[in-house]
TIFI-522402 format. One record per residue (C-alpha): residue in one letter; z, y, x. Coordinates in steps of 0.2 Angstrom, whole numbers, plus 5000, padded with zeros to 4 digits. Layout:
N
res=A, zz=Z, yy=Y, xx=X
...
# end
This chain:
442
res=X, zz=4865, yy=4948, xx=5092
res=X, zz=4867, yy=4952, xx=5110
res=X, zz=4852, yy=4964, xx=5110
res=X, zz=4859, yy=4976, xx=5098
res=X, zz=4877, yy=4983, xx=5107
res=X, zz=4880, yy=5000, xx=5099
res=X, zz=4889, yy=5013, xx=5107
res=X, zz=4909, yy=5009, xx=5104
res=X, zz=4915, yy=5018, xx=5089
res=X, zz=4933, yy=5025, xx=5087
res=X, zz=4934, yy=5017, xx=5069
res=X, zz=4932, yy=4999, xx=5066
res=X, zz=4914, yy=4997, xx=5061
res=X, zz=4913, yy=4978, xx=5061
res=X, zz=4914, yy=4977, xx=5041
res=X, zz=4904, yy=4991, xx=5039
res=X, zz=4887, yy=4982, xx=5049
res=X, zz=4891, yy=4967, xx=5039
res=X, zz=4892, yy=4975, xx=5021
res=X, zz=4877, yy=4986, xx=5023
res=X, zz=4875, yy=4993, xx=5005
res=X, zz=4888, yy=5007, xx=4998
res=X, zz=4889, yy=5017, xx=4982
res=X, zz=4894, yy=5037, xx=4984
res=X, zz=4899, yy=5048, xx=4970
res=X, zz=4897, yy=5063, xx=4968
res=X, zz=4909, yy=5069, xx=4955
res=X, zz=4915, yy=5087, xx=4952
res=X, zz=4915, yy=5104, xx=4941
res=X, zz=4895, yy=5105, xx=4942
res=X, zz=4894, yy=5090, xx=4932
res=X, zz=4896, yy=5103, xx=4916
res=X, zz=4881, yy=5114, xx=4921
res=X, zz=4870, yy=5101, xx=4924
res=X, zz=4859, yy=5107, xx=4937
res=X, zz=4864, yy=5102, xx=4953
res=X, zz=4878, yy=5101, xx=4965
res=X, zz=4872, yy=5117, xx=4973
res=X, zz=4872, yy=5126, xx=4957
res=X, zz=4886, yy=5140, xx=4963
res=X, zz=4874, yy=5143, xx=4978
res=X, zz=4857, yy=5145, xx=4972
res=X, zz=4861, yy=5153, xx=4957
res=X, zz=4875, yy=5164, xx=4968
res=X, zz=4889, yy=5162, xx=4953
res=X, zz=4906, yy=5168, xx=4960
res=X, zz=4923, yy=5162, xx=4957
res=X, zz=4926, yy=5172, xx=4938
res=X, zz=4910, yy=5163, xx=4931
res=X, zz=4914, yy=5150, xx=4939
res=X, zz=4929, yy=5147, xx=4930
res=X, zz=4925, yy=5143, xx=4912
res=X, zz=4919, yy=5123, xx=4920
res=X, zz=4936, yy=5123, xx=4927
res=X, zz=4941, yy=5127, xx=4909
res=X, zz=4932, yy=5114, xx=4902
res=X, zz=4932, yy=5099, xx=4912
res=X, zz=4936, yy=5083, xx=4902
res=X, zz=4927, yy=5068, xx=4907
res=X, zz=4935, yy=5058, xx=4891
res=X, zz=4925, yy=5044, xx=4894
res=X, zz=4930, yy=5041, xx=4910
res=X, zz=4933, yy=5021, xx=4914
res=X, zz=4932, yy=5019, xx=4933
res=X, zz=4934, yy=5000, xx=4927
res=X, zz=4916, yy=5002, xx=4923
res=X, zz=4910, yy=5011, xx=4938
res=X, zz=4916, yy=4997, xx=4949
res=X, zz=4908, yy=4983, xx=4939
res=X, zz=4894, yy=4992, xx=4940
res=X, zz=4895, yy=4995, xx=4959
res=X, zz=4898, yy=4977, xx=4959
res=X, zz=4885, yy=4969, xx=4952
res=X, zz=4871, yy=4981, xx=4962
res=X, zz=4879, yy=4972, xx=4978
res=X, zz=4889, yy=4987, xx=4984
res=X, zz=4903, yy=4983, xx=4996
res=X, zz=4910, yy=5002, xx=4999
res=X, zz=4912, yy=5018, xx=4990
res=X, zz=4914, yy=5036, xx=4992
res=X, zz=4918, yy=5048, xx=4980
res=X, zz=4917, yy=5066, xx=4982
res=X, zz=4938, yy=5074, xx=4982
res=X, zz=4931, yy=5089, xx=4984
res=X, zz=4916, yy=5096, xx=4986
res=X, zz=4910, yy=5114, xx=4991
res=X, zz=4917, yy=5122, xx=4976
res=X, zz=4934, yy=5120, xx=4980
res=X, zz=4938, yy=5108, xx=4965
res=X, zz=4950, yy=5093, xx=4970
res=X, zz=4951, yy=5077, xx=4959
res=X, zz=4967, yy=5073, xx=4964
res=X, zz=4984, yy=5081, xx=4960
res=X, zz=4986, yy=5090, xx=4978
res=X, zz=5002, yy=5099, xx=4980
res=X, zz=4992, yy=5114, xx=4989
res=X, zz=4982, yy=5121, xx=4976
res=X, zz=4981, yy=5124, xx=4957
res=X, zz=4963, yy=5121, xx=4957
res=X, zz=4965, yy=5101, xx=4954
res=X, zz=4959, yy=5089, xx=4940
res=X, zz=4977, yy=5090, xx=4935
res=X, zz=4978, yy=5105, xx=4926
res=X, zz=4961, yy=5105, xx=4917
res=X, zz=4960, yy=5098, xx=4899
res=X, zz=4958, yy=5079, xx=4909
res=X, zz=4976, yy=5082, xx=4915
res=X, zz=4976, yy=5065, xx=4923
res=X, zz=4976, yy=5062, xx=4944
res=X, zz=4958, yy=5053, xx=4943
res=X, zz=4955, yy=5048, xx=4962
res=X, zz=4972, yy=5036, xx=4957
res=X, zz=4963, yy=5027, xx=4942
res=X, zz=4948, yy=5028, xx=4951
res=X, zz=4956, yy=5020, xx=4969
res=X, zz=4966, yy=5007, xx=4958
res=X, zz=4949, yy=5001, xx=4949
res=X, zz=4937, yy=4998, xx=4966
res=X, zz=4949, yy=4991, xx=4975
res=X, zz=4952, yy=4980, xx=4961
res=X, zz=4934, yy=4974, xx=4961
res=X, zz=4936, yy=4970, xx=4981
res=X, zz=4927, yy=4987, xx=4986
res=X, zz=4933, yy=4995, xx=5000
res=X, zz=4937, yy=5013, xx=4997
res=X, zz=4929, yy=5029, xx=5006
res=X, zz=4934, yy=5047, xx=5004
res=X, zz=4924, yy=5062, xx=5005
res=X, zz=4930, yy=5076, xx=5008
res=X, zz=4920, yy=5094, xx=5010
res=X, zz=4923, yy=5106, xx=5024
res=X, zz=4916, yy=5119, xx=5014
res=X, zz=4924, yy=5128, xx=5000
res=X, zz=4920, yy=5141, xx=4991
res=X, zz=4935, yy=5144, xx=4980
res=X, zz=4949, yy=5145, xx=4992
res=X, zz=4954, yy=5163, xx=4997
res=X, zz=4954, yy=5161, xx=5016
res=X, zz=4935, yy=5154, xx=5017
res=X, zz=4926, yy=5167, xx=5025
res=X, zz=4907, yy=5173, xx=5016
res=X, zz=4894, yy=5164, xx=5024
res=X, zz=4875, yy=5163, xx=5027
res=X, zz=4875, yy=5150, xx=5012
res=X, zz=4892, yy=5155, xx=5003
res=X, zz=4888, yy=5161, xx=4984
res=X, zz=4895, yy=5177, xx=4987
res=X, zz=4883, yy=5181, xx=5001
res=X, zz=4875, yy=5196, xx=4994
res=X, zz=4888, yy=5205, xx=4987
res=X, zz=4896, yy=5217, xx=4999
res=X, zz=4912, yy=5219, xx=4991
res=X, zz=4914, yy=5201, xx=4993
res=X, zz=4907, yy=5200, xx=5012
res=X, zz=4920, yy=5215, xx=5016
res=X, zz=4937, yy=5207, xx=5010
res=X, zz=4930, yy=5194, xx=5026
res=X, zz=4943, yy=5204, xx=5035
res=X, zz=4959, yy=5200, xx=5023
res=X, zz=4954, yy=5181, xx=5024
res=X, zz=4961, yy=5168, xx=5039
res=X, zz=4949, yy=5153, xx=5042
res=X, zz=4965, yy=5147, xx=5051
res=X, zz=4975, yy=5146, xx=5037
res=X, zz=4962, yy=5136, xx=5027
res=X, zz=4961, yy=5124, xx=5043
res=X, zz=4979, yy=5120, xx=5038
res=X, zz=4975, yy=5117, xx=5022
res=X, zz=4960, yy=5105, xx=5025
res=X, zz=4973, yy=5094, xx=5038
res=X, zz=4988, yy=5097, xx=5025
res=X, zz=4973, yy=5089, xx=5011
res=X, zz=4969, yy=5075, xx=5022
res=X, zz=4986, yy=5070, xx=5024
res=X, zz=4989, yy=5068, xx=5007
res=X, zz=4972, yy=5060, xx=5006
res=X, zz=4976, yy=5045, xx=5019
res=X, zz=4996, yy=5045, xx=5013
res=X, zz=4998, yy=5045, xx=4994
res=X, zz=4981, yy=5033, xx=4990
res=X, zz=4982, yy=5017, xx=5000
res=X, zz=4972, yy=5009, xx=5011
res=X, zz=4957, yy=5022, xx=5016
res=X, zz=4939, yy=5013, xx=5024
res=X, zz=4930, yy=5029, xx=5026
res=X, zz=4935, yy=5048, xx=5027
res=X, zz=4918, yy=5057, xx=5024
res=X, zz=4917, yy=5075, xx=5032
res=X, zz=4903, yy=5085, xx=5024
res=X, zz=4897, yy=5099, xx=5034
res=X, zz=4895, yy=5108, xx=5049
res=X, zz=4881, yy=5122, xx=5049
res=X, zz=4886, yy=5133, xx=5066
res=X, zz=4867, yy=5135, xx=5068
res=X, zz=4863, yy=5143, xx=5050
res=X, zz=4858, yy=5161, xx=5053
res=X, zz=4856, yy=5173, xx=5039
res=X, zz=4841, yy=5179, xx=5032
res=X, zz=4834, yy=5196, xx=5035
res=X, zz=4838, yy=5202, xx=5016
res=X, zz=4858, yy=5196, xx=5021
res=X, zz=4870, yy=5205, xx=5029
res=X, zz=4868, yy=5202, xx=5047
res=X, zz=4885, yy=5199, xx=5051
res=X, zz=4885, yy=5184, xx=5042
res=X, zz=4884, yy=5168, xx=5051
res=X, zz=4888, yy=5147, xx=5050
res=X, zz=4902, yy=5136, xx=5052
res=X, zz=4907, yy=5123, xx=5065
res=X, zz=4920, yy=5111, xx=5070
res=X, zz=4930, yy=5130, xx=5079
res=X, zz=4929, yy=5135, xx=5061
res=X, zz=4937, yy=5119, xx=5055
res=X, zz=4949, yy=5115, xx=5070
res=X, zz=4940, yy=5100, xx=5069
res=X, zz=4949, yy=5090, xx=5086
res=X, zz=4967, yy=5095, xx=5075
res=X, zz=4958, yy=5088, xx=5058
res=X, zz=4951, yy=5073, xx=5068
res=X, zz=4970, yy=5069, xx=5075
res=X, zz=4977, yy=5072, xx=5059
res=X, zz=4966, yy=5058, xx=5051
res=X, zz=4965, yy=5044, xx=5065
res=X, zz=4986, yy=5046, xx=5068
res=X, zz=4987, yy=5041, xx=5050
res=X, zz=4972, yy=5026, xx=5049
res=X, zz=4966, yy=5023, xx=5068
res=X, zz=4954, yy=5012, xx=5063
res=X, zz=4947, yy=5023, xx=5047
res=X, zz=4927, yy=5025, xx=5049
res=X, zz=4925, yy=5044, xx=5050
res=X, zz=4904, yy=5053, xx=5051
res=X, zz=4899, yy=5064, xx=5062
res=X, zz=4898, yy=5081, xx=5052
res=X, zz=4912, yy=5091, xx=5059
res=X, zz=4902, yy=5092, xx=5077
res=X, zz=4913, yy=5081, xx=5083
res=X, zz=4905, yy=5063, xx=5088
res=X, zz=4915, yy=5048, xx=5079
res=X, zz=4907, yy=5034, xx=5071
res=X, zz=4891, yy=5034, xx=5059
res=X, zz=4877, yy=5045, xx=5059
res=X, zz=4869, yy=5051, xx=5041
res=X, zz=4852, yy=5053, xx=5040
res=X, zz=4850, yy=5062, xx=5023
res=X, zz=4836, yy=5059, xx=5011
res=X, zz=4824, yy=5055, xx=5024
res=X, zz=4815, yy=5039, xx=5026
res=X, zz=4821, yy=5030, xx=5044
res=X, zz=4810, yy=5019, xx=5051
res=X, zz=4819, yy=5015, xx=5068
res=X, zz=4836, yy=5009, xx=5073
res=X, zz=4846, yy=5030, xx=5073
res=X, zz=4849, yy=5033, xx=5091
res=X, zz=4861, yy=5044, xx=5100
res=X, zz=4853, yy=5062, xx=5104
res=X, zz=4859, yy=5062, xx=5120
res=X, zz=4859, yy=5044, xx=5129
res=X, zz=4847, yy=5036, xx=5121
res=X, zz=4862, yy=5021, xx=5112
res=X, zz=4858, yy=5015, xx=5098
res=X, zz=4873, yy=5022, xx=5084
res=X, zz=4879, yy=5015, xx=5070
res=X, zz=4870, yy=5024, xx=5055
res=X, zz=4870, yy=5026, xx=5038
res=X, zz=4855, yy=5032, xx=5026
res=X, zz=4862, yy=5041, xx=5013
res=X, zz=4851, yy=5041, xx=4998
res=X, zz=4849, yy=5047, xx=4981
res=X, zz=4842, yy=5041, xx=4965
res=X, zz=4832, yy=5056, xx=4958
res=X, zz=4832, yy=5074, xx=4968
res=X, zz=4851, yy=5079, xx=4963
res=X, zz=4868, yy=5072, xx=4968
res=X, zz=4877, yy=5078, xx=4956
res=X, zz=4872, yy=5074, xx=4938
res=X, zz=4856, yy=5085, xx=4935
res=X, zz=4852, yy=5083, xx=4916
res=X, zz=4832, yy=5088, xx=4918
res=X, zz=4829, yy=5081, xx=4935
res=X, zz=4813, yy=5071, xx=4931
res=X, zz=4809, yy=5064, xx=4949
res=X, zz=4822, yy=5047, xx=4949
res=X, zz=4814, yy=5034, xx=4962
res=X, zz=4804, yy=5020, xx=4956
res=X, zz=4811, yy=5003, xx=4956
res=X, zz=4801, yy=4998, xx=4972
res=X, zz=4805, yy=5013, xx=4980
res=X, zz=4824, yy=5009, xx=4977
res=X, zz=4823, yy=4993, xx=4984
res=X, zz=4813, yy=4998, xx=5001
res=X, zz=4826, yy=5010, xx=5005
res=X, zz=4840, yy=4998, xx=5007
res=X, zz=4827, yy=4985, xx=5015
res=X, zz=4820, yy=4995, xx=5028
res=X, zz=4838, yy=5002, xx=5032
res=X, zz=4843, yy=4985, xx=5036
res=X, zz=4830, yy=4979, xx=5045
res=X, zz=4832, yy=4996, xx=5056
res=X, zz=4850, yy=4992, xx=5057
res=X, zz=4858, yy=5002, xx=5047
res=X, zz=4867, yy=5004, xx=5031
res=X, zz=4861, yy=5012, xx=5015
res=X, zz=4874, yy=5023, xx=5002
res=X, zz=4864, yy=5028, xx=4986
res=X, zz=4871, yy=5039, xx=4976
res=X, zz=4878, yy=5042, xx=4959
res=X, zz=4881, yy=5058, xx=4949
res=X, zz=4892, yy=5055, xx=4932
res=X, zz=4891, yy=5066, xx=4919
res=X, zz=4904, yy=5081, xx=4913
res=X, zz=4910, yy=5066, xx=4901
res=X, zz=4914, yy=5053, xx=4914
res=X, zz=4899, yy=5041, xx=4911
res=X, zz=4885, yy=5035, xx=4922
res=X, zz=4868, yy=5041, xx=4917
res=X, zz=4856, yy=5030, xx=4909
res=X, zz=4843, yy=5032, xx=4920
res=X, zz=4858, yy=5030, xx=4933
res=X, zz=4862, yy=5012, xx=4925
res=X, zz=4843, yy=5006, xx=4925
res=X, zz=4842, yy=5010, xx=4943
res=X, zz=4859, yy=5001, xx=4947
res=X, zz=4850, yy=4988, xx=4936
res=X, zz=4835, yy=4988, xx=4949
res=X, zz=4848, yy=4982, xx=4962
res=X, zz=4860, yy=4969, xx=4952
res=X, zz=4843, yy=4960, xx=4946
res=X, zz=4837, yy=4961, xx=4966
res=X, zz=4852, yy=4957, xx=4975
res=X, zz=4859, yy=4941, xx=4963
res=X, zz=4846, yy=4934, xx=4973
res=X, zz=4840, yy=4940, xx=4988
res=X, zz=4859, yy=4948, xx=4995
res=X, zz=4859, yy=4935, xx=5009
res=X, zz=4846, yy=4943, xx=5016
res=X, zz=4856, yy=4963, xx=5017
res=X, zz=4874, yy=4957, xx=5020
res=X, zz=4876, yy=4951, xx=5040
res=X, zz=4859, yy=4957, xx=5044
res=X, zz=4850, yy=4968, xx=5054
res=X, zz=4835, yy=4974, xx=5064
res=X, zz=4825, yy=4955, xx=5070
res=X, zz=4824, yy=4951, xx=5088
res=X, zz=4810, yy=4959, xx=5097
res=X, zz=4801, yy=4944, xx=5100
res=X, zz=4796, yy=4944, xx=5081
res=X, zz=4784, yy=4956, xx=5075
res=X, zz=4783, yy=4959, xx=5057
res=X, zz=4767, yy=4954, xx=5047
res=X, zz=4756, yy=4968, xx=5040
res=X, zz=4765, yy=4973, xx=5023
res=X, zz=4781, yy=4966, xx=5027
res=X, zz=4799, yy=4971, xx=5032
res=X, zz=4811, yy=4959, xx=5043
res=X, zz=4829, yy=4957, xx=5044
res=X, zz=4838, yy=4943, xx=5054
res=X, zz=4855, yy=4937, xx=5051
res=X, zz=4868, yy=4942, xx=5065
res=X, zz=4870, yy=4926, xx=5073
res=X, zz=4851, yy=4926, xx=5074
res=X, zz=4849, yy=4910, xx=5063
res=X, zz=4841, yy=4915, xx=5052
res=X, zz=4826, yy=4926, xx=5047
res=X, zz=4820, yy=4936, xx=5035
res=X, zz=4801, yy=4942, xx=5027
res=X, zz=4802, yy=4953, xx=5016
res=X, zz=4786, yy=4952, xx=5009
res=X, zz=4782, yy=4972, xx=5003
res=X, zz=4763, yy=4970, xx=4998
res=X, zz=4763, yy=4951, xx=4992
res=X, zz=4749, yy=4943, xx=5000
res=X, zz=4735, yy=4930, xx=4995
res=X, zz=4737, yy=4912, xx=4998
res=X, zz=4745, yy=4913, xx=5015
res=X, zz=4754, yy=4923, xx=5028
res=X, zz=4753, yy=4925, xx=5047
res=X, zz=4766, yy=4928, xx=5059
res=X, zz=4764, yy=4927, xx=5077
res=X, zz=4775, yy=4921, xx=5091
res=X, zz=4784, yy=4909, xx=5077
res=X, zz=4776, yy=4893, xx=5083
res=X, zz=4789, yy=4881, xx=5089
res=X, zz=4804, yy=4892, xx=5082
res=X, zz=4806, yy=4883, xx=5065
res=X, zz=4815, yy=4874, xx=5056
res=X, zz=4814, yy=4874, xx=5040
res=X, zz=4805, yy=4890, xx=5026
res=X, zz=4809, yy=4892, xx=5006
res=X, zz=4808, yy=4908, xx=4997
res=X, zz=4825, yy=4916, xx=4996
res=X, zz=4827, yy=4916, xx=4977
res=X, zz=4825, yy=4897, xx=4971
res=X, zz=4827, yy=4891, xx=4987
res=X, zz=4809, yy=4881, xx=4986
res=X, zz=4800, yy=4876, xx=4999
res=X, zz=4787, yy=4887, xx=5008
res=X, zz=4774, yy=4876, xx=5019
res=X, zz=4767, yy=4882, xx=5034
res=X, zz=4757, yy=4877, xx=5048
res=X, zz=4757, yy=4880, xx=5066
res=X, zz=4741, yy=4887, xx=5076
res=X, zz=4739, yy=4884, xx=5095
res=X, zz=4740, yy=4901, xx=5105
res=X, zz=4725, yy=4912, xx=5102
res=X, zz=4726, yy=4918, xx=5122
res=X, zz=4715, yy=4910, xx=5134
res=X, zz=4718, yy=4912, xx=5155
res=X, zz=4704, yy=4916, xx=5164
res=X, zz=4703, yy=4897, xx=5167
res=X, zz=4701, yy=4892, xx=5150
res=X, zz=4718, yy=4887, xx=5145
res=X, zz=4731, yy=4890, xx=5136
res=X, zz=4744, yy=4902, xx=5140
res=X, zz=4760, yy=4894, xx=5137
res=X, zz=4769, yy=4910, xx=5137
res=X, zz=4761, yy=4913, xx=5124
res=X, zz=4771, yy=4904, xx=5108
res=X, zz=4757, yy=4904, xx=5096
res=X, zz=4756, yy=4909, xx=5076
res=X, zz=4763, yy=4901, xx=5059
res=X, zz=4754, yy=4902, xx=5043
res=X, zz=4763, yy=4903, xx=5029
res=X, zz=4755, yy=4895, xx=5012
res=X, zz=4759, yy=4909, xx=4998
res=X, zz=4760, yy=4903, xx=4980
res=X, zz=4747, yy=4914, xx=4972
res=X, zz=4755, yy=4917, xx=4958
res=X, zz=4768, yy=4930, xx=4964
res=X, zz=4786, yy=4925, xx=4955
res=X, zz=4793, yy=4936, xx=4945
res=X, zz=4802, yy=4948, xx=4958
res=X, zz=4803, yy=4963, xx=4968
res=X, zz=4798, yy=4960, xx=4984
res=X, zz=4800, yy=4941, xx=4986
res=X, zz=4809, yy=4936, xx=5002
res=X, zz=4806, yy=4919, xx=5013
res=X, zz=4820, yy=4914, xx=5022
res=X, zz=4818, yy=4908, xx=5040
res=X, zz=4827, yy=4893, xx=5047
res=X, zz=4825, yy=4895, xx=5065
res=X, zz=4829, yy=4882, xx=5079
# end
């Protein structure tokens, strides 16, 4: 829809707009522990310690056959796993360090069975890959590195060669885009040049940006191998999605600086962890679930919600009810995510509803978020219809039009004015999340 040109991309984003709902993965080392992804930082474990996950990493029930199906039947079009995250561990069997899947008990390259599997389910495949790592032995001690408050550790800074760990991120990407197919996304993950340490830290200590990174270097690297690859913005270097992160957005993301509006992605999580957290208790409810990739869409954005396996390969049981939540959701109701987006401003949703419209702007679409009593009201829709059913049986919805409700100061009508359409709602709600009625429009 005309009214919605976003500011050009460098990747090709047309696919992305249209598929709307991704899975990510966050798969790595911390899965043994079981308490967060984060776990090396907050609990400030160092590489020694470290090492006995590495030692015993053997996801033996691994079947990326199943985590596709699964993906697939929530209505997820993309995935991105993470290669590495900010430990340092890679999942595939990278030439450049012995810190790989390859040479723990596994022993197998698991990104390769993992690619073949999604792809073979039709799901476009997205990489992550961090920019933080804490295991490799030019990565300088940071404001949020594990080793932050040992000052043996914080003086060997001076032995250690960020450029040399640059090379190493651009020689990790090349393998990344080479060796595995067709890449979708490369997924950069993060820049923190503004972090400052705390007073108890050693003052010296600072962030990372995209100087640190050679970011325009890693940046060439990965569009001269897939120029239209989608690639965030978390390398302080402006490419193609913006990432909100665990934060509810309830406006179209626009840029910082001009005002555009961006293409944009909420990244989401089931419960409070991304990795596989085995006492997290504060997984999202059912409805919860569903609003988050409803009110992306009808913001015009994208929603990736995230999965963390287990140390043994297999999605979580609270994991697979929640995939559940969007299988059950989306068998029905997925005409109203894919193609969609924010509606035309000359709709305004209803009170406790969401809208999204489809691209070529023929059709709308109430969500309807607190199901209402007998009927619904939408104004400025008088004249505009077609035709209305409820999304998931395709059964008819009746409604009426009303005459405009603004008089001139001569006591007509105001014709600009397009009048109101009430809706008659079945008062027996069906047995669904958040029904949908589908708009055909003129």
């Amino acid at each position: 829809m005309s009214s919605y040109v976003t500011r050009k991309t460098p990747g090709d984003t047309a696919w992305f707009t249209r598929d709307r709902f991704g899975m990510f993965i966050h798969f790595g080392l911390y899965a043994l522990p079981a308490r967060h992804e984060w776990i090396r930082n907050r609990e400030r474990i160092g590489n020694e310690d470290y090492q006995k996950y590495f030692n015993h990493f053997n996801p033996d029930l691994f079947d990326p056959k199943e985590w596709a199906r699964l993906a697939k039947a929530a209505g997820m079009k993309y995935v991105v796993l993470t290669t590495k995250h900010h430990e340092g561990f890679c999942l595939w069997d990278t030439q450049y360090t012995d810190y790989k899947v390859t040479n723990t008990p596994f022993g197998r390259d698991l990104l390769k069975e993992f690619v073949d599997a999604f792809r073979a389910e039709g799901i476009r495949i997205g990489l992550y890959y961090s920019l933080i790592d804490w295991h490799h032995p030019d990565f300088t001690v940071d404001v949020i590195h594990p080793d932050r408050e040992r000052p043996e550790k914080i003086a060997e800074n001076c032995n250690k060669n960020m450029k040399k760990y640059a090379q190493y991120m651009r020689n990790q990407v090349t393998e990344l885009l080479t060796n595995y197919g067709e890449i979708d996304i490369l997924w950069f993950d993060y820049s923190y040049s503004d972090a400052r340490p705390r007073p108890e830290l050693d003052q010296t200590l600072r962030g990372k940006g995209k100087d640190d990174w050679e970011a325009e270097k890693l940046l060439a690297t990965a569009r001269a191998l897939r120029p239209g690859i989608i690639i965030d913005n978390r390398t302080e270097i402006e490419q193609d999605i913006f990432t909100p992160e665990q934060v509810q957005v309830n406006k179209w993301v626009t840029h910082p600086v001009t005002g555009e509006k961006v293409v944009w992605e909420a990244c989401q999580t089931f419960s409070g962890s991304w990795g596989y957290f085995r006492d997290e208790t504060s997984w999202k409810s059912p409805e919860v679930l569903l609003a988050l990739l409803i009110r992306s869409v009808s913001c015009g954005g994208n929603l990736i919600m995230n999965v963390g396996p287990t140390a043994r390969g297999t999605f979580d049981y609270r994991a697979k009810e929640a995939l559940q939540v969007y299988a059950d959701w989306m068998k029905y109701n997925s005409r109203a995510i894919y193609g969609c987006t924010m509606a035309e401003p000359e709709f305004t949703a209803p009170a406790g509803t969401l809208l999204t419209q489809s691209e070529d702007g023929k059709r709308l679409y109430i969500h309807l978020i607190e199901y209402p009593f007998a009927s619904l009201t939408m104004e400025n829709l008088a004249g505009k219809l077609e035709y209305a059913q409820f999304l998931h049986d395709a059964s008819e919805i009746r409604y009426k039009e009303t005459k405009p409700t603004f008089i001139t100061q001569g006591g007509d009508y105001d014709t600009a004015n397009d009048g109101a359409v009430r809706f008659t709602i079945p008062q027996h709600r069906p047995k669904m999340i958040y029904p949908v009625i589908e708009v055909f429009l003129k």
